[in-house]
C-alpha positions as CSV (number, residue, x, y, z in Angstrom):
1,X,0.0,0.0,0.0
2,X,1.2,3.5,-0.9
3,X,1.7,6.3,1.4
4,X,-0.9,8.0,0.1
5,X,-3.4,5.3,0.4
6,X,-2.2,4.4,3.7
7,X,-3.2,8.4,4.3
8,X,-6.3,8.1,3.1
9,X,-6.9,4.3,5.2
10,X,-6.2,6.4,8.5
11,X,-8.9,8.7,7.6
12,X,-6.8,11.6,6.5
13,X,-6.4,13.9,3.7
14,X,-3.4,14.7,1.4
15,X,-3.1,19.1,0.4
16,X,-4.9,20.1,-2.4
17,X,-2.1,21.7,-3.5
18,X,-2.8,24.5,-7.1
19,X,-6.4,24.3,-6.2
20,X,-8.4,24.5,-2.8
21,X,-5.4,25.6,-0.7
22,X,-3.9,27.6,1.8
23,X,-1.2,28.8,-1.1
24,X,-3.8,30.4,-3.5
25,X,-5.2,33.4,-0.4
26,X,-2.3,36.1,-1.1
27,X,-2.0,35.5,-4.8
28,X,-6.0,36.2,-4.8
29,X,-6.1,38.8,-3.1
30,X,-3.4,40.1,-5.2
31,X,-5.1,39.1,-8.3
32,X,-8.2,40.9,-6.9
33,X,-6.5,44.5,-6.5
34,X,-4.9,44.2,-10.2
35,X,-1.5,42.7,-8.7
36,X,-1.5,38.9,-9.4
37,X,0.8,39.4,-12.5
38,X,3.5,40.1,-9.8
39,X,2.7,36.3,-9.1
40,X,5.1,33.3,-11.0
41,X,4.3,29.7,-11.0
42,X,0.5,29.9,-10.3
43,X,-2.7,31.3,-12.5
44,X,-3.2,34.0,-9.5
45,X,-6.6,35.0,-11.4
46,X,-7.7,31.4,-11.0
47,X,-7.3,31.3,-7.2
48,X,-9.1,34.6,-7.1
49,X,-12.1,33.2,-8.6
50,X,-11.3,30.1,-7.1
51,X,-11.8,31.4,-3.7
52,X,-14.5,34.2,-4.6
53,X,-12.4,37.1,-3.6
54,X,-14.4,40.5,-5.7
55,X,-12.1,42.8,-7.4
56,X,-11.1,45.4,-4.8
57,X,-9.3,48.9,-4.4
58,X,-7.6,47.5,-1.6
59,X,-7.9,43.5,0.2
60,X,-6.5,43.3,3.8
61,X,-6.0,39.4,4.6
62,X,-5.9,38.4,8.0
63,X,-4.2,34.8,9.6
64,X,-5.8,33.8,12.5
65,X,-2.7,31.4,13.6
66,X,-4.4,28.1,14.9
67,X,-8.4,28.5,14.1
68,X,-9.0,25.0,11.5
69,X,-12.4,24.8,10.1
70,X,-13.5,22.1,12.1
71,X,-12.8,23.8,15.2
72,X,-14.5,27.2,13.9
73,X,-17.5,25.1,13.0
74,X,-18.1,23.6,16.7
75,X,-17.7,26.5,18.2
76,X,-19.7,28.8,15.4
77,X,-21.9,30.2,18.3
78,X,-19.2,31.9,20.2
79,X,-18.2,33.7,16.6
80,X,-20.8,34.9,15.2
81,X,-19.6,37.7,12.9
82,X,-17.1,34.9,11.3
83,X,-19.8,32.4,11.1
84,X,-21.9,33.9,9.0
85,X,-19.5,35.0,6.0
86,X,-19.7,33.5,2.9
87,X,-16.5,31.3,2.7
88,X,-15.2,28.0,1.9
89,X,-12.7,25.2,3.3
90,X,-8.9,25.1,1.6
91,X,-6.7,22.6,2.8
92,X,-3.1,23.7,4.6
93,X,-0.3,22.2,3.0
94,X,2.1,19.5,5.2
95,X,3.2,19.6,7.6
96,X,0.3,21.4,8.8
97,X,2.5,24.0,11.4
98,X,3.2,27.3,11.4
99,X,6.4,27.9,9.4
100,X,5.4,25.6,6.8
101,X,2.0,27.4,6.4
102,X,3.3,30.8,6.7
103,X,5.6,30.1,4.2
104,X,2.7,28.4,1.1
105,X,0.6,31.7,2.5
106,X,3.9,34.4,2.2
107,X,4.8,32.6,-1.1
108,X,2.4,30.5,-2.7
109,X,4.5,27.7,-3.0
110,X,4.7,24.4,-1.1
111,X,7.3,23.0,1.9
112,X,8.9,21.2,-0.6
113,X,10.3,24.5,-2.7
114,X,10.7,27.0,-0.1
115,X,12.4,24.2,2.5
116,X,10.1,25.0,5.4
117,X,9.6,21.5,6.0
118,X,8.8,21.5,9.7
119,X,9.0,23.0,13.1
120,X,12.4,21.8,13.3
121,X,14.7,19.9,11.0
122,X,18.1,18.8,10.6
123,X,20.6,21.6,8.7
124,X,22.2,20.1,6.0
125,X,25.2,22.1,6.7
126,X,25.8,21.8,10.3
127,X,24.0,18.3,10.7
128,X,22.3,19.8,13.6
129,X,18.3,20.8,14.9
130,X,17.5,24.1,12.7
131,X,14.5,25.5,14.2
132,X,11.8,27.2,12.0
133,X,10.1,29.7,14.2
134,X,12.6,31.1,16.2
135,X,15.1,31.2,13.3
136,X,18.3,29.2,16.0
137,X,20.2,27.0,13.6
138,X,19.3,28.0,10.3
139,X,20.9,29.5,7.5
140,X,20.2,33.3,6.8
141,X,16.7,33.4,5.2
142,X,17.8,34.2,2.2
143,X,19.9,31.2,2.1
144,X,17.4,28.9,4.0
145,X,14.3,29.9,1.8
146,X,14.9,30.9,-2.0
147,X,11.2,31.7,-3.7
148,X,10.0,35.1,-4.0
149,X,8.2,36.6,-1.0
150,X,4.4,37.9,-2.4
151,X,4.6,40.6,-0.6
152,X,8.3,41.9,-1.7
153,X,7.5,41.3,-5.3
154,X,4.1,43.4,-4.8
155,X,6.1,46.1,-3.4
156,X,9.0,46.1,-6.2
157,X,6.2,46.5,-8.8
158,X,4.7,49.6,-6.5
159,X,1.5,48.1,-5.1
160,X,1.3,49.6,-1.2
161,X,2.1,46.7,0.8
162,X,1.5,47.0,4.6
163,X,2.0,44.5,7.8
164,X,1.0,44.2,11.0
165,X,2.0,42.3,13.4
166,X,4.3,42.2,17.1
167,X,7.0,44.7,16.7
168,X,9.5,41.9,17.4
169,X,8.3,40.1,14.2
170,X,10.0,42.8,12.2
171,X,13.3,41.5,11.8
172,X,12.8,37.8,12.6
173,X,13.9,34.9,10.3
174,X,10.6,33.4,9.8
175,X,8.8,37.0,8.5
176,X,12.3,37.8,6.4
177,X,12.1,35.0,5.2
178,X,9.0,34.3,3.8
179,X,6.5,37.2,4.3
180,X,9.1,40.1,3.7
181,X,8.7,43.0,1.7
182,X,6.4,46.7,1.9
183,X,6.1,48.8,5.5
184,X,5.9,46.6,8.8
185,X,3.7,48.2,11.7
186,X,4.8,46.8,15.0
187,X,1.1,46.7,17.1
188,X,0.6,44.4,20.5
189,X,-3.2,44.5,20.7
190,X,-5.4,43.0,18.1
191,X,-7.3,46.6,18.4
192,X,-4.4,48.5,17.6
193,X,-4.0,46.3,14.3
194,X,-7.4,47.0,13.4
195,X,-7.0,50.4,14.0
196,X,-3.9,50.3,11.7
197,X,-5.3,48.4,8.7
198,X,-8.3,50.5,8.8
199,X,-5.2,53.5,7.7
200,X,-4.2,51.4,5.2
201,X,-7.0,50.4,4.2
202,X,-7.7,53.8,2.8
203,X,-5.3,53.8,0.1
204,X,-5.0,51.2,-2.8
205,X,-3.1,48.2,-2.1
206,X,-2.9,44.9,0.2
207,X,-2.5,44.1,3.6
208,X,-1.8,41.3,5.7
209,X,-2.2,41.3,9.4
210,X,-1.2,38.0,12.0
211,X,-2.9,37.4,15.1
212,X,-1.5,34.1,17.1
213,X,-3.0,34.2,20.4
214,X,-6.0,31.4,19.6
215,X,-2.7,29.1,18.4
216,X,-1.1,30.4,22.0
217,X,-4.5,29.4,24.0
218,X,-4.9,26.0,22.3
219,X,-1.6,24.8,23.0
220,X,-1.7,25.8,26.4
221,X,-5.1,24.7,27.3
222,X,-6.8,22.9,24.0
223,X,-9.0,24.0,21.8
224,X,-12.0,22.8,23.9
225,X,-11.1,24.9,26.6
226,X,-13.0,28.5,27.8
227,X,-9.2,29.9,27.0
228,X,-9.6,29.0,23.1
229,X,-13.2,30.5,23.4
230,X,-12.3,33.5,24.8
231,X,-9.8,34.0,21.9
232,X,-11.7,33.6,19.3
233,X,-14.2,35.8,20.5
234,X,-11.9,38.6,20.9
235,X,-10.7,37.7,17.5
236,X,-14.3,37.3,16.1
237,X,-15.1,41.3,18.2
238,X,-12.5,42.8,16.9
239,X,-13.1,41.8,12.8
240,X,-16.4,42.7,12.9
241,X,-15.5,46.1,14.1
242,X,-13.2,46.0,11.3
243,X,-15.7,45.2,8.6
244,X,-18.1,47.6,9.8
245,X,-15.9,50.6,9.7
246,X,-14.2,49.3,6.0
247,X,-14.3,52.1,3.6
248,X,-15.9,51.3,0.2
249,X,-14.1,49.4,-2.3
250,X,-12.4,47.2,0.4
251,X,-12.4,43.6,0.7
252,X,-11.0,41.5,4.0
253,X,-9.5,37.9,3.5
254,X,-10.0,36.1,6.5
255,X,-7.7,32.7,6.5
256,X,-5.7,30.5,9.2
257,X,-2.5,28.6,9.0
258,X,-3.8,25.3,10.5
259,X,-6.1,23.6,13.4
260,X,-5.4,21.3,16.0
261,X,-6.1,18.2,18.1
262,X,-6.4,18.1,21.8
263,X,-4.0,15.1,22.9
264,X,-5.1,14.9,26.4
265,X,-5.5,11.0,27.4
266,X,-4.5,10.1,24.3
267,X,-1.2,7.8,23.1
268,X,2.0,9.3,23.3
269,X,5.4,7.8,22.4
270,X,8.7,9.2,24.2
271,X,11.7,7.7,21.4
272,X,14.2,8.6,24.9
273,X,12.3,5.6,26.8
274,X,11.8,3.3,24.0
275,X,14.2,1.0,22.3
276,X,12.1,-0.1,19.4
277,X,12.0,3.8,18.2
278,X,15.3,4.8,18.9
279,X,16.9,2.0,17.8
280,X,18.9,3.1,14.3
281,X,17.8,6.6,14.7
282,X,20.7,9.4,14.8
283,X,18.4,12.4,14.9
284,X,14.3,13.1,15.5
285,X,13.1,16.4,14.4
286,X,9.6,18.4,13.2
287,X,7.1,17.9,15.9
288,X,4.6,16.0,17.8
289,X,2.1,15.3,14.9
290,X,5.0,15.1,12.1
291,X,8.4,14.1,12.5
292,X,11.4,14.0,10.2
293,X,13.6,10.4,11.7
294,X,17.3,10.4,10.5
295,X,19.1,7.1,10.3
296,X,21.2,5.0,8.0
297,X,18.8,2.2,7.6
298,X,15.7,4.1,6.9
299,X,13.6,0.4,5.8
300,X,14.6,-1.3,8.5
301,X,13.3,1.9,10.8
302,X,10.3,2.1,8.6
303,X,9.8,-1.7,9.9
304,X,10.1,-1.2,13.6
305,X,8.4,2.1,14.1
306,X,5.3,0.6,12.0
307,X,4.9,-2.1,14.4
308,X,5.7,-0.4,17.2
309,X,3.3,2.7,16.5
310,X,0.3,0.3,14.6
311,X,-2.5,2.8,13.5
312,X,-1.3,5.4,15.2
313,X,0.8,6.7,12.8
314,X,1.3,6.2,8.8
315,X,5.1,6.0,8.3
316,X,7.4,6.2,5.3
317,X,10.6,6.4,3.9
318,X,11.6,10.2,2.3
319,X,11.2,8.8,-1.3
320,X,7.9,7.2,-0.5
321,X,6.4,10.1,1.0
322,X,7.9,12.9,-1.4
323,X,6.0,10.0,-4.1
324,X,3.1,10.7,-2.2
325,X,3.0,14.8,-3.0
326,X,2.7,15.6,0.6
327,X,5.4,18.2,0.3
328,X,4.5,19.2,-3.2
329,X,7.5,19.4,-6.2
330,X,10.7,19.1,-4.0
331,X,13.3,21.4,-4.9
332,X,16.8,19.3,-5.3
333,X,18.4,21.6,-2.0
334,X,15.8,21.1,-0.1
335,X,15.3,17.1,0.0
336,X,18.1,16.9,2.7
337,X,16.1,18.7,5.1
338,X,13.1,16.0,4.8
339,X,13.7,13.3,7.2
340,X,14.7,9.6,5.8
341,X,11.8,8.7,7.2
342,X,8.4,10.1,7.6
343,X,6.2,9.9,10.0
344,X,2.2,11.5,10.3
345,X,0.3,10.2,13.1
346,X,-2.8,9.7,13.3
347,X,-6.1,10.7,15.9
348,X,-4.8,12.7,18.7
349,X,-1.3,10.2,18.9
350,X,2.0,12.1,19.6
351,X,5.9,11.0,19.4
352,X,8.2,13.2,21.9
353,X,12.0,12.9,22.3
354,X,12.4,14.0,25.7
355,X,16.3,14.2,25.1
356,X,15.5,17.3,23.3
357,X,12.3,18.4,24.1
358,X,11.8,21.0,27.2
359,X,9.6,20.2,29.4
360,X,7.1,22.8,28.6
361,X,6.9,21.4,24.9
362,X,5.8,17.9,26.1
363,X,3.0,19.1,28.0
364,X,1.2,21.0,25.3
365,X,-2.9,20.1,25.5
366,X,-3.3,21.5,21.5
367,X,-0.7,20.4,18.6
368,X,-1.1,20.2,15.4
369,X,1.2,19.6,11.9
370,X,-0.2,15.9,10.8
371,X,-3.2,15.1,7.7
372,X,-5.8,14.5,9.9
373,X,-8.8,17.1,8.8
374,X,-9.1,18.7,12.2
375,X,-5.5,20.1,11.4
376,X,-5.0,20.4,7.7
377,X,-8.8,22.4,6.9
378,X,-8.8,25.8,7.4
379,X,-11.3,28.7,6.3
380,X,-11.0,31.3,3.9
381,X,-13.8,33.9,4.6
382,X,-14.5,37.0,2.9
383,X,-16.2,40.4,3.5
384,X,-16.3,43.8,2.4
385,X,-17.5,46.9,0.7
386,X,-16.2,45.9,-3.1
């Protein structure tokens, strides 16, 4: 049985990567404001329609970091304003986590070009843990992650790009490297932002504003907790504020990065405690939900961490899984940084390495980054005054 098949078998979905996807939101909205020639290697018209984003003088997109579909849609009562917009379901692309989805959004293109294949991952280069978020390990963006940022190439061609987000994501590897380009305003308060994009919104162009604290509540507490509510109901607030006072000819994208599973109770793997899993493996990165296993005999660990693992995880060598499309076209320097094995898990099952792991990362309630649907569907929800 194929990776792919032993995907879909578990009840999970592969990314619908060119069609229905996180990738096509920016080149849309782009496409919707005149832009999406500034666009190479996708039909950025075609996502625009696609997705049913209306021509527009200016499109602000907003990523809420963490809210999936499925999660959106059991707790539709608490979020009413984002309920009721017309919208449809796009797939994230894999792994479903934050620096991978981040860069298909900033770029349009999958892990498997732009080389942000996980949380964490071995560096080529160094042959130790690069990680993906806070930048320690890796190579310079530029080096690290070569396709065109959207928003830099709308800028060189003179649209008016603007970004809001924490003032300490100005400079940080993962927005340089794949959501540079145009004016970054630095804002703490999901108010201020909205008080900032309604500014830009004034004047032609795009803008793309990042809000992360229902991601920050779910892994602390699960999505299911009154924490996660209370997030997305400030989020949900603070949007319809922001539609209501749009000026005309203004369109908002409304679009998350991924969802998540609450793993309370549920099977978890420690590869520190258990000889079966650590057994021919040199190196464990990504996370959780998807990890990248590095060893010299990647059959023979395909072998034992199948029957070790059972269901709870579909497992594969690199070729196998690159095969599969998960990761899209893979570029020739980035295969390296893609595990020799593969590994998604399936339900709510987890895999820590406690030898590198902190503490605090081992007792998140919400993770995400595997194919289930609860973490790869997301919503792409539009309003305005086009």
């Amino acid at each position: 049985m194929s990776f792919a098949d032993e995907v879909a078998a578990a009840g999970m979905i592969l990314p619908d990567y060119g069609h229905a996807e996180l990738g096509a939101v920016l080149p849309a909205s782009l496409a919707a404001i005149g832009a999406g020639h500034v666009v190479k290697g996708r039909d950025a018209e075609a996502d625009r329609v696609r997705l049913g984003v209306p021509h527009a003088r200016h499109v602000c997109t907003v990523l809420l970091d963490g809210l999936g579909d499925m999660q959106l849609e059991a707790r539709s009562g608490h979020a009413r304003f984002l309920a009721g917009l017309d919208g449809l379901t796009v797939t994230a692309g894999y792994p479903s986590t934050t620096a991978a989805s981040l860069a298909l959004f900033g770029t349009g293109r999958t892990s498997g070009q732009t080389g942000m294949t996980g949380y964490t991952v071995r560096n080529p280069k160094t042959g130790k843990l690069a990680n993906l978020v806070s930048w320690d390990g890796a190579e310079p963006a530029e080096d690290w992650q070569r396709q065109p940022s959207l928003l830099e190439e709308a800028s060189l061609a003179g649209v008016h790009v603007t970004t809001l987000g924490r003032a300490r994501f100005a400079g940080s590897g993962l927005t340089h490297a794949v959501l540079r380009g145009g004016q970054f305003v630095g804002a703490e308060r999901l108010a201020d932002r909205i008080d900032v994009a309604l500014g830009a919104m004034r004047a032609p162009g795009v803008s793309y504003m990042y809000w992360g604290e229902i991601d920050g509540a779910g892994h602390a507490y699960g999505w299911q907790s009154d924490e996660w509510v209370g997030a997305l109901e400030d989020a949900d607030r603070e949007l319809a504020r922001l539609a209501s006072s749009m000026p005309d000819g203004t369109v908002m994208v409304i679009t998350a990065d991924h969802g998540m599973v609450d793993v309370t109770g549920a099977p978890r793997w420690d590869v520190a405690l258990d000889t079966a899993l650590d057994e021919g493996v040199s190196f464990v990165a990504g996370e959780p939900r998807a990890l990248h296993i590095y060893g010299d005999d990647p059959m023979a660990v395909v072998e034992r961490w199948s029957n070790e693992l059972g269901a709870d995880a579909v497992v594969a060598t690199r070729e196998d899984a690159v095969d599969s499309g998960i990761f899209g076209e893979v570029a020739p320097d980035v295969a390296d940084r893609i595990g020799d094995v593969v590994v998604a898990m399936t339900g709510r099952a987890t895999i820590v390495d406690s030898r590198i792991q902190s503490p605090a990362s081992m007792t998140l309630i919400g993770v995400h980054g595997s194919l289930t649907p609860e973490e790869m569907r997301v919503p792409v929800l539009v309003a305005g005054r086009p």
